[in-house]
C-alpha positions as CSV (number, residue, x, y, z in Angstrom):
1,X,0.0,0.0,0.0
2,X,1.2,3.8,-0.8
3,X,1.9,6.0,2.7
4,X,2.0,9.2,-0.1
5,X,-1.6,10.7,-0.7
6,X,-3.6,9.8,-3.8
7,X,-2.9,11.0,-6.9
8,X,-5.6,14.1,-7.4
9,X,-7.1,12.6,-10.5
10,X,-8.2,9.5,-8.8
11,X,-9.6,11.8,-5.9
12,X,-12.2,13.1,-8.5
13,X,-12.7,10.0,-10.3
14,X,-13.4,7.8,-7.5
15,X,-17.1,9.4,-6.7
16,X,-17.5,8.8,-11.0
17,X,-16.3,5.2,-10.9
18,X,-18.7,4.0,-8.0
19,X,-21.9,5.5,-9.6
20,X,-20.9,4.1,-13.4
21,X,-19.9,1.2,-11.8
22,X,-23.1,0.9,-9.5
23,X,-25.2,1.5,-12.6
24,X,-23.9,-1.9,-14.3
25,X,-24.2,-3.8,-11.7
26,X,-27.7,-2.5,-11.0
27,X,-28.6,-2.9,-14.8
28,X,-26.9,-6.6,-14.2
29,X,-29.0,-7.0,-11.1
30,X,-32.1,-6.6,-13.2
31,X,-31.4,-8.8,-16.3
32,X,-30.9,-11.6,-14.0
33,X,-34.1,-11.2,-12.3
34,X,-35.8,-10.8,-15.5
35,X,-34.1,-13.5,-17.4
36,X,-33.7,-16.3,-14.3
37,X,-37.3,-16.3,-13.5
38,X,-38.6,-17.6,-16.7
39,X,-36.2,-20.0,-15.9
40,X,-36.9,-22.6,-13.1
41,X,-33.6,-24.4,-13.6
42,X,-31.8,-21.0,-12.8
43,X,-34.6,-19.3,-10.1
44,X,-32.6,-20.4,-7.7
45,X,-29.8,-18.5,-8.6
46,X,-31.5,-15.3,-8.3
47,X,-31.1,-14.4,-4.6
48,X,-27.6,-15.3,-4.1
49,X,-26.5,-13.9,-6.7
50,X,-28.3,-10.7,-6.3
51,X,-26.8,-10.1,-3.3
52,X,-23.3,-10.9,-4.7
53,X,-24.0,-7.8,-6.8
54,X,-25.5,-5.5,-4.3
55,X,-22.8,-6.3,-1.7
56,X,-20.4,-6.1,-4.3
57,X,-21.5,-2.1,-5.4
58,X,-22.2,-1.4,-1.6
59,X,-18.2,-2.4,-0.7
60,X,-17.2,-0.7,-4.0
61,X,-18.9,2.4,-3.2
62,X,-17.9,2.7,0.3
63,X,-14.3,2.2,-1.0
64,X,-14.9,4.9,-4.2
65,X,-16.2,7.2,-0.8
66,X,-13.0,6.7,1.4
67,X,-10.5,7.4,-1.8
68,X,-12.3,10.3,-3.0
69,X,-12.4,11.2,0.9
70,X,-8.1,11.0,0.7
71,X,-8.0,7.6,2.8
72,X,-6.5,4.7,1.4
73,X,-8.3,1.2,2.9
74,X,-6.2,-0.7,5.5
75,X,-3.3,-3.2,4.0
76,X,-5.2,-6.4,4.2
77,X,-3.9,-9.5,6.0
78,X,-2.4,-12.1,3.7
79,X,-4.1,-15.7,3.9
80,X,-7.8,-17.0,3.0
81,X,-10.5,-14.8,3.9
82,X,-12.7,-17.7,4.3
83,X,-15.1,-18.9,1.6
84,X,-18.3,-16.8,0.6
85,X,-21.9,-17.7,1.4
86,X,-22.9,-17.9,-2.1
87,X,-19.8,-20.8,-2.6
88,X,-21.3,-23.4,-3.8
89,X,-24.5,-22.6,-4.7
90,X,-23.0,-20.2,-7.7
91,X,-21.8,-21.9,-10.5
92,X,-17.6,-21.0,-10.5
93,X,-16.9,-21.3,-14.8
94,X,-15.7,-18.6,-16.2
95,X,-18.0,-16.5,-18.2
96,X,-21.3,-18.4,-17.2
97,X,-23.1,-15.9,-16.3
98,X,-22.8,-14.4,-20.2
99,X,-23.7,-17.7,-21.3
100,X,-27.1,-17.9,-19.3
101,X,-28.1,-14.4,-20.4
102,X,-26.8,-14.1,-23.6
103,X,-26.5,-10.8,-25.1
104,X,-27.4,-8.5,-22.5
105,X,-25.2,-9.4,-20.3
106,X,-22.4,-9.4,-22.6
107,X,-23.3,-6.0,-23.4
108,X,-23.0,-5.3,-19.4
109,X,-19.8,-7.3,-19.4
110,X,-18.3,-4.5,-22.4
111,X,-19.2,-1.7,-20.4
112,X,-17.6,-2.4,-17.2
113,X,-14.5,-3.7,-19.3
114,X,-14.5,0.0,-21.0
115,X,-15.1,1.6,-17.8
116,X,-12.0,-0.6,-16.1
117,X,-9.8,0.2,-19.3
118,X,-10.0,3.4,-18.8
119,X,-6.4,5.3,-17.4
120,X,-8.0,7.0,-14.4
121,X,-9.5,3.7,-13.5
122,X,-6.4,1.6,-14.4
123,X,-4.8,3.9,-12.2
124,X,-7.4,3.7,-9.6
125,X,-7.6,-0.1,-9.4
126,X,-3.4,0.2,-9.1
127,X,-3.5,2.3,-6.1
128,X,-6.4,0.4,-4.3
129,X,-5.7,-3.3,-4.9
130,X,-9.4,-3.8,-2.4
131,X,-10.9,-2.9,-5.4
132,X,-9.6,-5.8,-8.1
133,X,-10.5,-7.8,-5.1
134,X,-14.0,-6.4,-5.3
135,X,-14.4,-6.7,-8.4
136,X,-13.1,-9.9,-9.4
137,X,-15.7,-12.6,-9.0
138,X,-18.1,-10.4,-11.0
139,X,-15.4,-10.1,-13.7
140,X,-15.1,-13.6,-13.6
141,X,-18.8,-14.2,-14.0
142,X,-18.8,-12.1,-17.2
143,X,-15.5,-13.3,-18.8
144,X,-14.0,-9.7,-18.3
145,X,-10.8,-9.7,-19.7
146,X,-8.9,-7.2,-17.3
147,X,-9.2,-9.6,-14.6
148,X,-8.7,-12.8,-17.1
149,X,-6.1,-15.1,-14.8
150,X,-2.4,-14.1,-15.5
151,X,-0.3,-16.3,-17.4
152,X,1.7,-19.4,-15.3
153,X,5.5,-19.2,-16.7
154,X,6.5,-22.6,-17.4
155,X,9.3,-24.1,-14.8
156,X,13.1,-24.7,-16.9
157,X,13.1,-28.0,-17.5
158,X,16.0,-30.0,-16.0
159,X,19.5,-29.8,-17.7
160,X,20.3,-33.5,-18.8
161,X,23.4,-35.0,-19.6
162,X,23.4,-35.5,-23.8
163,X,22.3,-39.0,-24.3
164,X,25.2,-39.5,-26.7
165,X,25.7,-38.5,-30.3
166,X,22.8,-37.7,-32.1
167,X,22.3,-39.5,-35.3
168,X,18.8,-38.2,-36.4
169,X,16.6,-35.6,-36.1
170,X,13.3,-35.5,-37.5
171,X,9.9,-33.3,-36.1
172,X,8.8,-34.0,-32.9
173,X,12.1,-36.9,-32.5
174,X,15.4,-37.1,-32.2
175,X,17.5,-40.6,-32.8
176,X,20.4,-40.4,-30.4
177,X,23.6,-43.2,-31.3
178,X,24.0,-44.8,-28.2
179,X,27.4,-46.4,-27.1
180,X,27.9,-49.7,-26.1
181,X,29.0,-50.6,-22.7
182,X,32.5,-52.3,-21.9
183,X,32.6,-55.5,-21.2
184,X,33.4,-56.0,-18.0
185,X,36.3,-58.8,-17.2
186,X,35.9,-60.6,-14.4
């Protein structure tokens, strides 16, 4: 976490980001609700998931409130958290929530990727790590590519002694002359 104060840009965007950001989720909120219900396989998912959202904009908001306020949130204590409520009951693919509503909600999904590309919100999310971590699962819901998991760099493999001379090579193998062991007088 930064001990110098914020940036002044993301002062006065902060109070901007929470509303445009409360506005998608809201708009999100609703298509669920709409959609899910004609839906008895997915009725079930309305409540937990509506309170996902609403808890989600409420923490965002009072963050967005602090930082335009000049307070930076409180480093958080590495470790699990603990799981969720909703763990378990939501389904945890990535994207699935697009794929239930369909176009709507990848509409939704655009908009908050636009709003998160932008540089005062890059910036923002930079300074206040709470907020990725707000943000996240609904990004993951919606297949949002700012949050898409970071690449894993492949471990070196082990340095092998050569095999011997190499006699062949062809795609995908290579033919390696092997020498014979000395006969062993005993």
């Amino acid at each position: 976490m930064p001990t110098e104060p914020l940036p002044v840009p993301v002062q006065a965007f902060a109070p901007d980001l929470a509303r445009r950001v409360g506005l998608i989720l809201t708009t999100l909120a609703a298509l669920i609700a709409r959609r899910f219900l004609r839906e008895p396989r997915l009725a079930a998912l309305i409540v937990p998931l509506w309170s996902r959202l609403q808890r989600a904009a409420r923490r965002f908001e009072r963050l967005m409130v602090g930082l335009a306020a000049g307070r930076l949130p409180k480093p958080r204590k590495s470790g699990p958290g603990g799981p969720h409520r909703s763990v378990g009951i939501l389904p945890t693919g990535r994207g699935w929530l697009v794929r239930a509503l369909g176009p709507e909600a990848a509409a939704c999904a655009t908009q908050l990727e636009a709003l998160l590309a932008e540089p005062a919100a890059a910036e923002l999310l930079l300074v206040a790590p709470t907020a990725r971590r707000i943000l996240r699962p609904i990004a993951r819901m919606l297949a949002i590519g700012a949050f898409a998991p970071r690449p894993r760099f492949a471990r070196a493999a082990p340095e092998l002694p050569p095999l011997g001379e190499v006699a062949f090579r062809s795609h995908g193998y290579t033919w390696y002359v092997v020498p014979t062991p000395p006969a062993n007088p005993a």
